[in-house]
C-alpha atoms as one frame of an Amber mdcrd trajectory, in Angstrom:
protein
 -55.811 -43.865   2.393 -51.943 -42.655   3.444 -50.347 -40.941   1.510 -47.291
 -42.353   0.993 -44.755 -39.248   0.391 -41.691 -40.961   0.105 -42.593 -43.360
  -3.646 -45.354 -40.478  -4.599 -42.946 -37.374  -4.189 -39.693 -39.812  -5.415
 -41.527 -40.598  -8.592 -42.679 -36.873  -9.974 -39.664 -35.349  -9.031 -38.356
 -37.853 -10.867 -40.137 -36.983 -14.327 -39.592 -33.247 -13.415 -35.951 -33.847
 -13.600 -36.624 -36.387 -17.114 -38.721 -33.465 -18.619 -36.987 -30.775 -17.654
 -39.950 -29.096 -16.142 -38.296 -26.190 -14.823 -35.807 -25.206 -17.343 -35.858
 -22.216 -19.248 -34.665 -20.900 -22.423 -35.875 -17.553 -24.518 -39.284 -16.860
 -24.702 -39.498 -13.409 -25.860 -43.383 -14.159 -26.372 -43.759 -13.937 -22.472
 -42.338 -11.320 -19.545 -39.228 -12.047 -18.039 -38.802 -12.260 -14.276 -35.550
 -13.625 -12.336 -35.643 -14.941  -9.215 -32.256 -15.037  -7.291 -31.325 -16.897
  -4.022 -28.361 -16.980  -1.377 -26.204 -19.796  -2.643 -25.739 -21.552   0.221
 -22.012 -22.557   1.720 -21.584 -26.037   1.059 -20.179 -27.083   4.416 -20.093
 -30.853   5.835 -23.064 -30.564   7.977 -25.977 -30.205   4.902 -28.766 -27.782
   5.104 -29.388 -26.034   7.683 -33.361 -24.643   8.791 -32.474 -21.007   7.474
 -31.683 -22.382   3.992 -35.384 -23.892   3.144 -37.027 -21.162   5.035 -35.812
 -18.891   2.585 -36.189 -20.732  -0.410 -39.812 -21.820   0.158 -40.800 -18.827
   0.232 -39.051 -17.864  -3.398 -40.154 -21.360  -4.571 -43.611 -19.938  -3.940
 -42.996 -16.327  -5.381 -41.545 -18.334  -8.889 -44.127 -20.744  -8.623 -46.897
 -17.968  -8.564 -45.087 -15.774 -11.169 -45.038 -18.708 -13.398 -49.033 -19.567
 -13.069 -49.033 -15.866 -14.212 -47.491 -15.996 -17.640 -44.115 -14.603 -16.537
 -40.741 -16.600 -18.036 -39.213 -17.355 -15.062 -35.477 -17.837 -14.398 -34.828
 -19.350 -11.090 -31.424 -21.060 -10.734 -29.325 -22.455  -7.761 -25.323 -22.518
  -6.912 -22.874 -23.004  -4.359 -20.958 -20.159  -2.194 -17.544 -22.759  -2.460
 -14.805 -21.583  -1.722 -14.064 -20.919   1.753 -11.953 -21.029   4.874 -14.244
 -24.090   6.464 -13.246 -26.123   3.404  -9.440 -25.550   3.854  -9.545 -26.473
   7.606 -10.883 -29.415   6.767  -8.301 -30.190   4.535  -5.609 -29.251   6.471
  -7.264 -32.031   9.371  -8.145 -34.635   7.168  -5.633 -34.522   4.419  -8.186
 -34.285   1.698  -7.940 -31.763  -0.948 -10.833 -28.953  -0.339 -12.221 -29.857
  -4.280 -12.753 -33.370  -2.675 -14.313 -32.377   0.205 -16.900 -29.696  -1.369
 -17.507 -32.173  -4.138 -19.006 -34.345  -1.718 -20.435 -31.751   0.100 -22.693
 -30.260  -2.955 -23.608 -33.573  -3.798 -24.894 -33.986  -0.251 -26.981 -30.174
  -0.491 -28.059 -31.392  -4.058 -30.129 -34.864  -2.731 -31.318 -32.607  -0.012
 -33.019 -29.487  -2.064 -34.305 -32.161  -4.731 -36.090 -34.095  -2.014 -37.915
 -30.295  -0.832 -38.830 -30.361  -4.556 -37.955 -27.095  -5.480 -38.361 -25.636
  -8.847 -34.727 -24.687  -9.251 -33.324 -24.675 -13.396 -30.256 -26.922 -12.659
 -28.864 -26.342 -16.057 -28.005 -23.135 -14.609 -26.087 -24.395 -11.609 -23.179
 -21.789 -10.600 -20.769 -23.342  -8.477 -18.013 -20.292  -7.066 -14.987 -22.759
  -7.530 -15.683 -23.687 -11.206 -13.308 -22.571 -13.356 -15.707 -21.335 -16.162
 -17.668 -19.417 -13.501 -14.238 -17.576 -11.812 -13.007 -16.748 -15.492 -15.560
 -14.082 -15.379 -14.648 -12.865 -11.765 -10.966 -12.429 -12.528 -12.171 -11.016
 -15.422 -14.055  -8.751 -13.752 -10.960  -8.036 -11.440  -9.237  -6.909 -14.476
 -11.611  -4.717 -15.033 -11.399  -2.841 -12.444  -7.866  -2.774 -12.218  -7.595
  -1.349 -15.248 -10.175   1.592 -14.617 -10.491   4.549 -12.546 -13.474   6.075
 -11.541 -14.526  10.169 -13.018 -16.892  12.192 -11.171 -17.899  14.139 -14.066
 -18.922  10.882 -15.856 -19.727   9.524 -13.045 -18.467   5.884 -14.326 -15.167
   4.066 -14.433 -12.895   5.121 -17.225 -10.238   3.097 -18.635  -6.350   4.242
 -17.136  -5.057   3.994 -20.332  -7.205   7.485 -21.211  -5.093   8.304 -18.018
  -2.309   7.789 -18.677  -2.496  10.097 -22.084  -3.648  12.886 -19.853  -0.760
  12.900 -17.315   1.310  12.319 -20.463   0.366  15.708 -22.206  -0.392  17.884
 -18.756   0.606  16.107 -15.736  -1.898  16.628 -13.153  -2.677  20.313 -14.385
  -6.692  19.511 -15.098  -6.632  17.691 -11.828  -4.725  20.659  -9.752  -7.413
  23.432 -11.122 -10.242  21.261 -10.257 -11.427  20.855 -13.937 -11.249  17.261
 -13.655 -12.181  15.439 -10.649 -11.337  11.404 -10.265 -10.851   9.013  -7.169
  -7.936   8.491  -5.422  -6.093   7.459  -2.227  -4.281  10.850  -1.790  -3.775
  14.075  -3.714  -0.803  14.004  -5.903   0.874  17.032  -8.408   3.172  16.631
 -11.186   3.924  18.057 -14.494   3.740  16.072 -18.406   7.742  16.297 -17.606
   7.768  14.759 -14.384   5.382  12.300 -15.638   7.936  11.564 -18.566  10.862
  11.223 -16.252   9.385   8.428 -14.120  10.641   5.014 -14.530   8.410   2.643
 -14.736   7.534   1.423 -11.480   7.119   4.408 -10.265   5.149   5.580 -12.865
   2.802   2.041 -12.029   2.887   2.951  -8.297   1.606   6.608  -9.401  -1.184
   4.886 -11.106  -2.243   2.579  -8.253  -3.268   5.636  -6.387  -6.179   5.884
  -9.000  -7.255   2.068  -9.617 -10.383   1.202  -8.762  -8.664  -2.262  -7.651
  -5.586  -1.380  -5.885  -2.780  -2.444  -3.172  -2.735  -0.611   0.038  -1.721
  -0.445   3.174  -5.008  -1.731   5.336  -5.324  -2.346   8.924  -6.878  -6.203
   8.814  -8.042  -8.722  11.545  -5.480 -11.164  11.236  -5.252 -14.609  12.735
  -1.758 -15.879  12.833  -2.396 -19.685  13.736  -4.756 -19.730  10.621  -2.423
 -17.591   8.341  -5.433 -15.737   6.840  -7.252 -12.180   6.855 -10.636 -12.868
   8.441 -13.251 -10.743   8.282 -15.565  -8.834  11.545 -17.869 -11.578  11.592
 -15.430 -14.113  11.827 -13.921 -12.407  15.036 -15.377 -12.842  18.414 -13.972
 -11.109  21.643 -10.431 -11.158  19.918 -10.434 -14.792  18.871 -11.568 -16.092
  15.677 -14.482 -17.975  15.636 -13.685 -21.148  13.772 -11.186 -22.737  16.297
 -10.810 -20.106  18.977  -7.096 -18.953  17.783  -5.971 -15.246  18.939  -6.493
 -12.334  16.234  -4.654  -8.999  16.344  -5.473  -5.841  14.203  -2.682  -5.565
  11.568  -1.430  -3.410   8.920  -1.361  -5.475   5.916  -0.667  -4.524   2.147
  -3.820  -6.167   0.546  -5.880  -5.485  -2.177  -9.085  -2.678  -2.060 -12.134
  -1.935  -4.338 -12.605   1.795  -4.207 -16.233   1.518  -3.769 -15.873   4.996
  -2.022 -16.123   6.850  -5.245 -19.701   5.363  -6.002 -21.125   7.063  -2.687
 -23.007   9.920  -4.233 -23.989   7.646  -6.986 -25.257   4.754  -4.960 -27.315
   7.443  -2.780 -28.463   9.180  -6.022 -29.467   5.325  -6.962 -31.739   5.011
  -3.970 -34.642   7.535  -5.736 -34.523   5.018  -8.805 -35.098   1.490  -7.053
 -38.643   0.388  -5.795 -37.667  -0.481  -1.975 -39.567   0.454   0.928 -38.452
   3.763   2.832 -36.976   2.136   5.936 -34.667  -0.263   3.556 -33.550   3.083
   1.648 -32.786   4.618   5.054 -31.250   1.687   5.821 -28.993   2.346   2.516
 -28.486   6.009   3.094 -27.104   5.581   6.775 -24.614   2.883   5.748 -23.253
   5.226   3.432 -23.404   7.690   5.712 -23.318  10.877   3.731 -21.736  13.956
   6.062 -20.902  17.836   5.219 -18.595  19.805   6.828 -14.754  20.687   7.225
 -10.898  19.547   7.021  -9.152  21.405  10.021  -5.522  21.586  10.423  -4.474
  21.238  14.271  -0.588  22.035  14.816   1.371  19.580  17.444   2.558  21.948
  19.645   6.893  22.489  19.457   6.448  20.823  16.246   6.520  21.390  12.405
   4.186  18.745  11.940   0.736  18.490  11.915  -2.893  16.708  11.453  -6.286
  17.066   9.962  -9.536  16.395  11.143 -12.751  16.033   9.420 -15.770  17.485
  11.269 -19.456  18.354  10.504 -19.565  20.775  13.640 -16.618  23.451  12.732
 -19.260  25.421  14.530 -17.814  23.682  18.083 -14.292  24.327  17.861 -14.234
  26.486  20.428 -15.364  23.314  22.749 -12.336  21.357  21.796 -10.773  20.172
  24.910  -8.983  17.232  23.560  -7.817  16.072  20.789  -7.950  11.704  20.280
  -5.748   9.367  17.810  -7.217   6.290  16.372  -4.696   3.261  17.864  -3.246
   2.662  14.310  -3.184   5.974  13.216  -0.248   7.065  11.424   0.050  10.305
  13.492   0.960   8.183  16.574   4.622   8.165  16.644   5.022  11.639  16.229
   2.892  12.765  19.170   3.829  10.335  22.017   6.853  11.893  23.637   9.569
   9.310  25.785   7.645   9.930  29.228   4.555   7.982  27.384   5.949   5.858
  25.144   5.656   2.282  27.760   2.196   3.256  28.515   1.087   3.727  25.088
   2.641   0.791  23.236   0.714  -1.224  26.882  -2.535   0.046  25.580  -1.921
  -0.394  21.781  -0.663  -3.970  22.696  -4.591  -4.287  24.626  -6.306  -3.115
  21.690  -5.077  -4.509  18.689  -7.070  -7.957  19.261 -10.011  -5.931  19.106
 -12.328  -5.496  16.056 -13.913  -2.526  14.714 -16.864  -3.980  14.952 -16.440
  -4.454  18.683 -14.980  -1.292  19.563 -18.236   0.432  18.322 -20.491  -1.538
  20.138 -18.696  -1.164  23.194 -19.460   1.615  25.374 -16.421   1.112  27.909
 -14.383   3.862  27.954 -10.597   3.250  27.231  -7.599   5.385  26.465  -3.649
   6.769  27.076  -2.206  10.477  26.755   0.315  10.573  24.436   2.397  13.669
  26.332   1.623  15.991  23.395  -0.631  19.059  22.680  -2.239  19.982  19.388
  -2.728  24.080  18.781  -6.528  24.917  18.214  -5.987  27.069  14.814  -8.402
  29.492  16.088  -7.569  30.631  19.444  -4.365  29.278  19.828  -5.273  27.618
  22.890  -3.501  23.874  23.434  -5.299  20.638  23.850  -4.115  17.440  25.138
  -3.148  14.861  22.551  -4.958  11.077  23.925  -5.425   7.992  21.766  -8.545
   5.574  22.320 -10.475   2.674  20.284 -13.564   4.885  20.160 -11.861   6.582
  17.258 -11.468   4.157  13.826  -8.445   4.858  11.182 -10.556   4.238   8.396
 -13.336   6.933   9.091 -12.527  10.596   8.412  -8.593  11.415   8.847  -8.343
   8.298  12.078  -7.713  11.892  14.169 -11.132  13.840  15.845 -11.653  17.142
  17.863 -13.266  16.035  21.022 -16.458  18.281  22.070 -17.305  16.460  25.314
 -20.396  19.276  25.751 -21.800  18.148  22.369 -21.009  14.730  21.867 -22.001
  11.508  23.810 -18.747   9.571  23.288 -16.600  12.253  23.683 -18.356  13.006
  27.161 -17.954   9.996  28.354 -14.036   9.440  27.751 -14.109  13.283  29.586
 -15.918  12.519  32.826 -13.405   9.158  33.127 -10.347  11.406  33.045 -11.641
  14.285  34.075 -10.854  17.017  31.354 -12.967  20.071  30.854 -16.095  20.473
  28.986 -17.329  23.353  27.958 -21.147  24.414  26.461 -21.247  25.663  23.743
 -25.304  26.489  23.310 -26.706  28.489  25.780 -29.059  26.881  28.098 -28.016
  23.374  27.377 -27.752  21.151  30.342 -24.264  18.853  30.690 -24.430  18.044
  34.316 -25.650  14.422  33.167 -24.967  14.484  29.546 -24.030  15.777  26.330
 -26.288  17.992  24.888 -26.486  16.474  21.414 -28.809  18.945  19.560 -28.278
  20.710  16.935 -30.241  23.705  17.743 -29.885  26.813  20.198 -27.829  30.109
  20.616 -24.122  30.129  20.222 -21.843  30.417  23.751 -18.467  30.676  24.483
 -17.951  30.752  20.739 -15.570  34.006  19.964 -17.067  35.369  16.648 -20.056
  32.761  16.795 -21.593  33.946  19.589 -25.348  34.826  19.555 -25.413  32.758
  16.196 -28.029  29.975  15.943 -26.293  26.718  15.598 -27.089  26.518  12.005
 -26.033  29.858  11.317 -22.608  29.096  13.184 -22.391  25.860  11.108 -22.098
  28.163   7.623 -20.178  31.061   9.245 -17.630  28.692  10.830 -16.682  26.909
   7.115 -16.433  30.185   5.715 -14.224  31.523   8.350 -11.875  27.895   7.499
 -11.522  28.754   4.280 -11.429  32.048   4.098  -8.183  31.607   6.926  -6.217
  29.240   5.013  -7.172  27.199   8.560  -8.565  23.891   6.138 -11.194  23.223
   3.417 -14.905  22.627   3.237 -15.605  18.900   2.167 -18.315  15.908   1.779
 -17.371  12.858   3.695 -18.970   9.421   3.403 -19.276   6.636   5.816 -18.901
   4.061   2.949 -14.786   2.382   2.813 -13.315   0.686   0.401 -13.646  -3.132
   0.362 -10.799  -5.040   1.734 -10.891  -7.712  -1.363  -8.913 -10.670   0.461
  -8.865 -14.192  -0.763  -8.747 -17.063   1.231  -5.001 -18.835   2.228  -5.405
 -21.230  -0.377  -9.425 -22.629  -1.693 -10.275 -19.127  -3.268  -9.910 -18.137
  -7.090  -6.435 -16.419  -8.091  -5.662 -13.441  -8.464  -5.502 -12.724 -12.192
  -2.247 -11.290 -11.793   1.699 -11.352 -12.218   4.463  -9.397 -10.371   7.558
  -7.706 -12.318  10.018  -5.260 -10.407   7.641  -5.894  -7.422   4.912  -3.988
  -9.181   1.409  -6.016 -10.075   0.488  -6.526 -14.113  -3.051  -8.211 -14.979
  -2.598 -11.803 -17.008  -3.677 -11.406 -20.764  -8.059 -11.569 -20.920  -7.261
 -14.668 -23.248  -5.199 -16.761 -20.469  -8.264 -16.707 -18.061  -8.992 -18.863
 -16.285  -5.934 -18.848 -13.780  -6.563 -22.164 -12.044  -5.545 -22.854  -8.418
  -1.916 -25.208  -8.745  -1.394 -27.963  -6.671   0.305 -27.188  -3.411   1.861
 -30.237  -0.656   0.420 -28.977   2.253  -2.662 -26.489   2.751  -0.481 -24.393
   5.294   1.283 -21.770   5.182   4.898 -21.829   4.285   7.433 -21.762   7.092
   8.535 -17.992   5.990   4.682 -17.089   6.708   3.921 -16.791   3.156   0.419
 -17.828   2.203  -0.226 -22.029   0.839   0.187 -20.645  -2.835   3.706 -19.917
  -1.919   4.088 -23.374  -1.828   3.295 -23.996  -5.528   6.461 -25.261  -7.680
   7.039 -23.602 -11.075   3.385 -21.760 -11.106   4.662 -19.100 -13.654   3.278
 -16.855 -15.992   4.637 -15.775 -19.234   3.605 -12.638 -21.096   1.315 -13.054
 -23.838   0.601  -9.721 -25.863  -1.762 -11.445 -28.191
């Protein structure tokens, strides 16, 4: 006898949906277990393979923990908001609520006809207003917290605020007290006092766990929006092929950077498998070593580097600039300048992502030399995309005899390397390891690399020539929002300084706007909204 899939199937997913088979309330008389999904992107095509081939197999997993007594809590939702929504929009006409309405409704008839055992009481959908209360809620949260290494937890800046009020920075200068922020800052309870406002708010935004800064971005210009790497492909963006550029744009950060220890620490309390935990441990990218100060040569000013190999100083040859580093203008002298701004002007449509991948050698002398603080000797000043801003100071010591990368951009323009462990063969390549007897090292020499490693930091400090430090791999999130389909920000603007809405005026819902574009001053859709206000409510 067929079986005839299409009536069979149709009718008991039909009485699974009239008896609520699969929802769940409190049962404290069984175990709990949750089973959590990727909610898929609700775009006009429908399912895709790679969305049942996950969720069979978690259908299965729930299904089995279920046979086994466990109260099982396995809901669906919708990823909603989105730049593929507002494109759409922007072609068609239709407003992007339209449009994803439709869409979920399409997804919906599709996972019900799998027959998975999804509780759709529970469905989250991203652009629902009662879901994205809690995410701007969330957002206020963290706005209004910084984060305290002794605790190790966010605190609230109000507690803050007290302290700066009754001793300035004083617990923060002597190192009794040790929080996150952007830079280092000193004041006293008087200076503190005498700040107006706004500055006294842009003081504080150097310790918010959500704050404004200044953040080099891949943005698209024809699109109006801040996309991120994967969105990028060989300088173009990879929903309608328009140009992107690296840009410096003020734009809102979570300073997940102050978790690192504590997500690492973390990693010894979660039951994962060794090579996932690796996995964890490399993206954060935990590194020891030192903050050196190099001098520009004929100059007042100067840089820092951060390296884990003080011990190789005496290999410095050259000295390389990230492309947007800040230190840029001050090192490329009037000779350079053409050839420089040619090569930034190359660059820029370049993602990070890219430029580590790529192994092609690139780069442009600025006419400068840096000093090396510890024998005086000067080293050529270059600037290449091998070297990231947003890692360590955007500035490094080249050590072309120790270093792969740093080899390679020396054999292209032929600068000097120098070997630093004796024995170790360069005629082909760096040599990498961190093991062997100290060369052409001054005060090193005859040290085992380790041994240099501790006796070099000691020799920094004990100099005045920079600090001993722990650097992490792990940035800050860039915490954009989309030009226009994307949850507000739950915040208002007075003096030009951000203020969070009152917790009891969430949600802010999106207003109606004419167009989905971008205003003709370049300001984002939502500066197209008429009258969308917000008064102060204290209560």
């Amino acid at each position: 006898m067929e079986y005839n899939f299409r009536e069979i199937e149709k009718k008991w997913q039909a009485k699974w949906v009239a008896d609520k088979t699969y929802a769940v309330g409190i049962d404290e008389s069984k175990p709990k277990y949750y089973v959590l999904d990727m909610f898929p992107y609700p775009s006009g095509a429908g399912l895709h393979v790679g969305h049942p081939l996950g969720y069979i197999a978690s259908d299965i997993y729930s299904r089995y923990k279920r046979l086994k007594g466990f109260n099982v809590l396995h809901p669906m939702g919708y990823d909603a908001y989105g730049l593929p929504a507002e494109q759409y929009a922007i072609q068609t006409g239709q407003h992007p609520a339209i449009t994803t309405e439709q869409n979920i409704k399409r997804y919906r008839e599709q996972l019900d006809k799998i027959g998975f055992c999804f509780d759709w009481d529970r469905e989250v959908r991203t652009c629902d207003p009662d879901y994205y209360r809690w995410t701007q809620w969330a957002f206020i949260k963290m706005f209004e917290s910084y984060y305290c290494y002794q605790a190790a937890q966010a605190r609230p800046v109000a507690e803050l605020t007290d302290v700066f009020e009754q001793q300035g920075t004083e617990s923060l200068d002597n190192g009794s007290w040790k929080i996150a922020c952007t830079e280092t800052l000193s004041f006293t309870a008087e200076e503190w006092k005498a700040k107006p406002e706004k500055e006294k708010q842009e003081t504080l935004m150097n310790y918010r766990i959500a704050y404004l800064a200044d953040t080099m971005v891949n943005w698209c210009p024809a699109l109006g929006t801040v996309l991120a790497n994967d969105e990028v492909s060989e300088g173009v963006s990879v929903r309608g092929g328009y140009p992107v550029e690296q840009r410096k744009m003020r734009q809102w950060s979570l300073r997940v950077s102050a978790y690192a220890q504590r997500l690492l620490d973390g990693l010894d309390t979660v039951d994962w498998t060794e090579s996932l935990k690796e996995t964890q441990k490399n993206w954060i990218g935990r590194s020891e070593g030192a903050v050196l100060d190099f001098k520009i040569k004929d100059s007042d000013t100067c840089f820092t580097v951060f390296t884990t190999r003080a011990d190789t100083i005496y290999g410095v040859t050259f000295m390389v600039l990230a492309p947007e580093s800040e230190y840029v203008p001050f090192v490329v002298t009037p000779e350079q300048k053409a050839d420089v701004e040619a090569y930034l002007e190359a660059v820029k449509r370049r993602t990070e992502r890219e430029r580590i991948a790529d192994r092609k050698v690139t780069g442009v002398f600025t006419g400068s030399h840096a000093v090396n603080p510890v024998n005086g000797e000067t080293i050529p000043i270059w600037i290449s995309d091998y070297v990231l801003a947003g890692y360590g100071t955007g500035a490094i010591m080249a050590v072309p005899a120790h270093d792969s990368r740093d080899y390679a951009f020396a054999r292209h323009f032929d600068l000097p390397i120098i070997p630093l462990i004796e024995g170790a063969d360069i005629s082909e390549e760096s040599f990498d390891a961190k093991e062997g007897i100290m060369i052409n090292s001054g005060f090193l020499n005859g040290l085992t690399a380790k041994e240099a490693i501790r006796k070099a930091k000691e020799y920094i400090e004990e100099n005045g020539l920079g600090h001993v430090k722990v650097n992490y791999r792990l940035r800050d999130a860039i915490f954009s929002r989309q030009r226009y389909w994307g949850e507000p920000f739950p915040i208002y603007y007075k003096d030009g300084m951000p203020y969070t809405v009152n917790p009891n005026d969430l949600p802010i819902e999106l207003p109606e706007v004419d167009k989905f574009l971008p205003t003709e001053t370049g300001e984002p859709p939502l500066g197209r909204a008429k009258n969308w206000t917000y008064v102060e409510n204290n209560t």
